[in-house]
N, C-alpha and C positions, 0 to 999 in steps of 0.2 A: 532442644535436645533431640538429637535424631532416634527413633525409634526401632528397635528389632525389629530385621525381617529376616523372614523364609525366602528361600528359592520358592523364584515366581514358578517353578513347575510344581511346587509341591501346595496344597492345602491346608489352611488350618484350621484347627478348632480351639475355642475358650473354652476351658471349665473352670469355673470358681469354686472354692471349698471353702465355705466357711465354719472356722470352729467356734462354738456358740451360739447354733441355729437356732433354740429353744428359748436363746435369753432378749431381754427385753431392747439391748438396740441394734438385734435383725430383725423382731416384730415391729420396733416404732421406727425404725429407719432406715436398714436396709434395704429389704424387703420393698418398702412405697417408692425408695430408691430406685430400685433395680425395675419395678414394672412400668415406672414414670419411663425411664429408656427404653421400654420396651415399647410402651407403645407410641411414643416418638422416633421410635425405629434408629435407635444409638445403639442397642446389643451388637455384636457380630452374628452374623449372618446362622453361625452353628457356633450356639453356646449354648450352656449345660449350667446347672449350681446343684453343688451334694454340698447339702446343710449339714452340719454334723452337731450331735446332741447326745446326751448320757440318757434322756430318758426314754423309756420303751413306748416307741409309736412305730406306726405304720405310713408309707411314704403317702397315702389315700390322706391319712387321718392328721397328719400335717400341714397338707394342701389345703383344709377343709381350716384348720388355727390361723394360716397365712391371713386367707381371703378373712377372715371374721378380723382380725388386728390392722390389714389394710387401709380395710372399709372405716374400721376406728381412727387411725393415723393417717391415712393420705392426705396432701394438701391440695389433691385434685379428685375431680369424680370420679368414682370409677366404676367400670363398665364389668357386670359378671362376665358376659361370655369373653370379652380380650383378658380377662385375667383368669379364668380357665385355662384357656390357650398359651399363655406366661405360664401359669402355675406346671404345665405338664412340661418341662424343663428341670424342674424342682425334684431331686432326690433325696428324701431322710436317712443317714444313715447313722445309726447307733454306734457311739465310738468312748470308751472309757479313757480320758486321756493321761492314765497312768499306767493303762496297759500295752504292751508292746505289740502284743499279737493281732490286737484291733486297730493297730496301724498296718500290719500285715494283710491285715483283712480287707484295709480302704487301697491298698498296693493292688490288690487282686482285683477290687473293684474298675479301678484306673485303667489297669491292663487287658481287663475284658470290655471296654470300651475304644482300646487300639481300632485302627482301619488301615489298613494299608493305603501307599498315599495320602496320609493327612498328619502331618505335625502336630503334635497338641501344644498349647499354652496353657497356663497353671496357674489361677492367681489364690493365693490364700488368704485369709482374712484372718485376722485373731481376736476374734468377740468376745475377748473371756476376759477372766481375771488375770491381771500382771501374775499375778501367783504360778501361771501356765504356759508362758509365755515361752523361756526358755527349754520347757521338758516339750511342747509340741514340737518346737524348732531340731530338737537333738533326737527325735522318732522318727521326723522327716527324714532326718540320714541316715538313723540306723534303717531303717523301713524300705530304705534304697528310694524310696519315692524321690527325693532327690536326682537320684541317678538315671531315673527315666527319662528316654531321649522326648526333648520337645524343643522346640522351637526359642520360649521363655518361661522363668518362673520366677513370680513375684512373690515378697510377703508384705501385707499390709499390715501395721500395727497400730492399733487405738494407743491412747493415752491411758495411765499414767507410764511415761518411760523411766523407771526410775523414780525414787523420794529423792535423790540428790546426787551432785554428780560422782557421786564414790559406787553408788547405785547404778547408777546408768551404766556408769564404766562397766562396773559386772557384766551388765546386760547384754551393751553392744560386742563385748568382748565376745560373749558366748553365740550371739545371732549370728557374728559376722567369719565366724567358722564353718557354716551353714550357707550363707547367702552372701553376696559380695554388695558393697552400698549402695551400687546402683539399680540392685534389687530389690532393696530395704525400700518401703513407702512407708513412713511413720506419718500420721494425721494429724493434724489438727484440724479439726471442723470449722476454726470459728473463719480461718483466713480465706476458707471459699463459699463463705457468704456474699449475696451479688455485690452489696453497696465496697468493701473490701476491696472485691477486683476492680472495684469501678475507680479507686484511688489513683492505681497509675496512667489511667485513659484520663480522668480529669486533670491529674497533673503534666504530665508529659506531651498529652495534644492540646494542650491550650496553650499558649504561649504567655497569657496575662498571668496566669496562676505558676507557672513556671519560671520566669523572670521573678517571682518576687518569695521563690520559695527557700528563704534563706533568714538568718541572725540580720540582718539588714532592715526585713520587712515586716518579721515577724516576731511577735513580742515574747508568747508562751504558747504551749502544744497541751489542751486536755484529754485524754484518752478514757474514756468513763466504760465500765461494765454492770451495771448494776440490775439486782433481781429483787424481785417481791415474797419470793419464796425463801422458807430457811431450808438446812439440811433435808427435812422429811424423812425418807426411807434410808438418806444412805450417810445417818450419823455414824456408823462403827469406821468406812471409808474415810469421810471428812474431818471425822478427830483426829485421825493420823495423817492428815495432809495440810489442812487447810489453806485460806485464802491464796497466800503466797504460793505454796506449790500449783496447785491448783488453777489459777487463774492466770496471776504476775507470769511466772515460770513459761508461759506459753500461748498466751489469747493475748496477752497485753503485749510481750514484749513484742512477740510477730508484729502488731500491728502499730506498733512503735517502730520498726523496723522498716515495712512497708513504706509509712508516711515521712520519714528520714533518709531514708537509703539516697543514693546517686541515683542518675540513670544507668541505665545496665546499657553493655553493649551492646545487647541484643537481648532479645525475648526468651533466649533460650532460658531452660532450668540452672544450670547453672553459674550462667552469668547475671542471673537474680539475685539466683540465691550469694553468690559470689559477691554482691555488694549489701547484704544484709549481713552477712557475715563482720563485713567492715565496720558496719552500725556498733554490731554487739561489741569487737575488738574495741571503740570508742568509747562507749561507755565508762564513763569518768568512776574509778572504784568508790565502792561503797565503805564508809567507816561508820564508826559510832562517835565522831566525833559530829557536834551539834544536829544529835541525834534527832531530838525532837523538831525540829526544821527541815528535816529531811521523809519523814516517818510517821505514820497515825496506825497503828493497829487499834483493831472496836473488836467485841463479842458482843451478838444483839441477848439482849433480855429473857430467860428462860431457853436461852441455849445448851444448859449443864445439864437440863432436862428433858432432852429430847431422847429418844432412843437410841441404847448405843453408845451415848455420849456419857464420859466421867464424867462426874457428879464434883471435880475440879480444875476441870477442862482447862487451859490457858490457850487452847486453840482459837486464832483468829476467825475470824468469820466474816471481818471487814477490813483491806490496807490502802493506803491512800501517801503514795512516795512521790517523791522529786528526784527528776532524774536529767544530766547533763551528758551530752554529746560531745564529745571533745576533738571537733574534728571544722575542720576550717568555715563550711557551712554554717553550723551549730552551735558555735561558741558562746558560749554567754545565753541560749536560750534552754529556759525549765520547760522540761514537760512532765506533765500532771498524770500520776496515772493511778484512779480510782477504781477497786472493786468491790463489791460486796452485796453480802445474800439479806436477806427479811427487811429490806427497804422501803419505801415510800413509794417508788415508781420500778417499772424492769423499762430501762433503755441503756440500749450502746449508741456510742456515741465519737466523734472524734471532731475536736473543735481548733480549728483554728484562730487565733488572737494575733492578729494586726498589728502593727505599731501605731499611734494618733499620726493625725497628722500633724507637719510641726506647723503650719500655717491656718489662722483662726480668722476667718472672717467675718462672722456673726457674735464675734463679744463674747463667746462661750466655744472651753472644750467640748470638740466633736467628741461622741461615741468610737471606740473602735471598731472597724470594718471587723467581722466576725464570718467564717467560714463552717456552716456545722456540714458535718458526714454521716447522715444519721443511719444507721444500722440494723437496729429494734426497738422496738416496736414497727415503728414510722420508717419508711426506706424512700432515701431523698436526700438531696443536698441544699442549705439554704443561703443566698449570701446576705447579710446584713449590709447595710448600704448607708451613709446619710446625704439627704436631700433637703429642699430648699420646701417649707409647707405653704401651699399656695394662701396667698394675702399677700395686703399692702405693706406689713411687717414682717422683716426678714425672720424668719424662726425656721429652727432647725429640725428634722424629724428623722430617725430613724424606719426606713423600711426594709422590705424582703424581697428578694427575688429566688423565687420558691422551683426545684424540679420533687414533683412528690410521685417518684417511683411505684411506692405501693398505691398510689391513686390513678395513675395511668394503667399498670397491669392488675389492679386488683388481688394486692397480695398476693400472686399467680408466682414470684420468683420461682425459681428452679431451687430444691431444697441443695445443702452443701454438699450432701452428701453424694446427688446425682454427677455430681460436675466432680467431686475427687474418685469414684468408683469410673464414671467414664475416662478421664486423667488416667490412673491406673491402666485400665487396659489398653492406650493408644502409649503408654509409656512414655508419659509426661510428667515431670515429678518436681513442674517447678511451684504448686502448693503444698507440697508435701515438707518433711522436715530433713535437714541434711545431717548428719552428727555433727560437725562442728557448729552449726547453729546450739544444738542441743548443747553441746560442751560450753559454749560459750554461755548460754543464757542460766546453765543451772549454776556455774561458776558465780553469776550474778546474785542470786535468787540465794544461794550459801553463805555471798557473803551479809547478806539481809539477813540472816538467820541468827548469823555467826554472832553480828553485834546485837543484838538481844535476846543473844544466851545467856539463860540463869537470871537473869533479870523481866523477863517476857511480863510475868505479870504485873510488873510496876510500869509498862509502858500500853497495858492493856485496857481500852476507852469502853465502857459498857453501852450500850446504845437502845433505847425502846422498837420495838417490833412496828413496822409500819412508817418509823421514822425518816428524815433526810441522813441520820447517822450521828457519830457523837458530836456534840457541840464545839467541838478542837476543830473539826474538817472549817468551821465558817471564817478561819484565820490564818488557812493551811495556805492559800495564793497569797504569795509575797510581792507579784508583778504585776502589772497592767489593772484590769477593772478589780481586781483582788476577789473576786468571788468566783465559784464553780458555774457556767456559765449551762449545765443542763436545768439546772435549780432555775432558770429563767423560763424554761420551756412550760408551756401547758397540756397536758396529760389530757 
């Protein structure tokens, strides 16, 4: 995607605004985010951030919360006096986002910042709750802030877009009177995870793994998300969302997407995202016809009891579906895709399944060659192999040929969020989400809902805290080795 520019005679400057400087993911994430590029020297050269926040501080006394949440949340060391020097970039400004006149006020603030000769760039952040999403966006215009000459202006938007695509619709209808799409940066965090982008470098430069990426060679696709933790703090959110929107809606499908798409024509953002688009269009419709073979929703044990949460919840907590690709590649292959919170292990995961071989030379079926992508915890890819076990008796053994990512950098990855905040301001938008991606995948995700309306709780598996999940997932693979293939793994 070719990126805005300025006339090379003129100068620019970045300033980022984020609204919901105060809240919890610009303390654990942006924040460690932004000074990771800083002191990797990825900022532009003259850039600014006005954090904005409803509660009463001082831009001193801000600086001084940063550094102490940093120091708690960074995935790297870090150094007082380089993040003094980050931190004086850092403006607090107190902003009511129901008020109009304290957008007037951040207008005036912007404007006393002018330089002659220098264009400014604009990126915005929306750290806050969906609830505010659209009244920031429509203060922006009225505020003129909009209307201010610069160069470019972005809006980044977190997740959740929308509870469904009747929602969304709303949404995008009212942002995109404001902002035009190729301004719009919706996130998804999980698809700029390293092992993620490292999908289509494995697949596309290798040529062994790309020759055989297809219904030919491959038997079934497991897609796994899975966490140790339950809701915790944000029952009142999770009741009204759950698993499906939550998860499926946008960490799964992307990366269902990702590991199906074509090759793109090219690298650009939109010739990416242009063939993920096609995935989703593929996707074989969803009925309630032989539902249960399609389908596993769980609620783990003493989840009605969390905070927050009704006391008759029928929200899932756990969904585990089959999903077909109907498109010439694809045909005839399931892929698995598992999520779910208070489990046994947290790994992501994305496994490829092999077809056997059809040719047995040792008196016994081979193993299938297996493919894992592992994600989280562990970051690395392993190929599962079978080989000949040395002795005067032909016998058969399974081994590994192991890249362990996080054993070579030391868990050092770059977090997701560094590599989409940097994306953003070079005006790269091919991890980010397109709208028809969106339209397509919540179209999906509605009609999962749709057929277990009004009946939810009679398809609802209870499941213990701790567990591998409910005892239905161990019959849910109908293909190949028939079992979930992370359940092999050792923790």
């Amino acid at each position: 995607m070719k990126k805005d520019k300025a006339s090379t005679d003129i100068k620019t400057r970045t300033t980022m605004v984020i609204f919901g400087g105060t809240g919890d993911l610009t303390h654990r994430k942006l924040i460690p985010a932004l000074y990771q590029l800083y002191i990797n020297k990825y900022l532009p050269e003259d850039f600014s951030l006005i954090s904005i926040g409803r509660r009463d501080k001082t831009t001193e006394e801000y600086r001084s919360d940063l550094l102490a949440s940093t120091k708690r949340f960074s995935t790297r060391n870090l150094d007082d006096e380089s993040f003094d020097t980050f931190s004086r970039m850092i403006t607090y400004f107190r902003l009511d986002f129901n008020n109009e006149k304290d957008y007037e006020r951040l207008h005036k603030e912007l404007d006393d910042r002018d330089q002659d000769g220098v264009l400014d760039n604009y990126m915005f952040y929306l750290a806050v709750s969906p609830d505010y999403f659209t009244e920031i966006v429509e203060n922006l215009k009225t505020s003129r802030i909009r209307k201010k000459k610069s160069n470019w202006q972005r809006l980044i938007i977190e997740k959740p877009f929308g509870q469904d695509l009747e929602s969304a619709t709303k949404l995008n209808a009212a942002i995109s009177k404001v902002f035009d799409e190729k301004d719009i940066y919706r996130i998804d965090h999980y698809v700029a995870k390293e092992m993620i982008q490292n999908i289509n470098m494995l697949r596309f430069q290798n040529a062994i793994f790309e020759s055989i990426w297809n219904r030919t060679h491959i038997n079934s696709v497991q897609i796994t998300v899975l966490e140790k933790e339950g809701v915790g703090t944000r029952g009142g959110y999770y009741d009204d969302t759950g698993a499906l929107r939550d998860m499926v809606q946008n960490h799964l499908l992307q990366l269902l997407a990702i590991t199906a798409m074509e090759p793109p024509k090219t690298l650009d953002a939109d010739d990416v995202r242009n063939e993920k688009v096609k995935v989703f269009k593929a996707l074989r419709e969803f009925t309630d016809e032989h539902l249960e073979e399609k389908l596993i929703l769980g609620q783990y044990s003493g989840y009605q009891k969390e905070d927050k949460v009704d006391e008759d919840s029928t929200t899932e907590t756990l969904v585990a579906t089959k999903v077909y690709i109907d498109n010439k590649r694809w045909e005839g292959v399931p892929f698995y895709l598992l999520t779910g919170k208070a489990l046994k292990n947290k790994t992501a995961q994305i496994t490829i399944e092999f077809k056997n071989s059809s040719r047995y030379h040792y008196g016994a079926n081979s193993e299938p060659n297996i493919l894992e992508i592992k994600i989280q915890p562990d970051e690395g890819i392993t190929l599962h192999l079978n080989v000949k076990q040395p002795g005067v008796i032909d016998k058969m053994a399974m081994v590994e040929m192991d890249y362990c990512q996080s054993c070579l950098y030391l868990f050092n990855s770059p977090d997701s969020y560094e590599k989409l905040i940097l994306d953003a301001i070079n005006g790269d938008s091919t991890l980010f989400t397109r709208w028809d991606e969106l339209q397509l995948t919540w179209k999906y995700v509605d009609s999962i809902i749709s057929s277990v309306k009004g009946s939810k709780s009679s398809y609802l598996r209870c499941y213990e805290v701790g567990s591998d999940g409910p005892p239905e997932l161990k019959s849910f693979i109908q293909s190949g080795a028939r079992h979930w293939w992370y359940l092999n793994r050792e923790y």
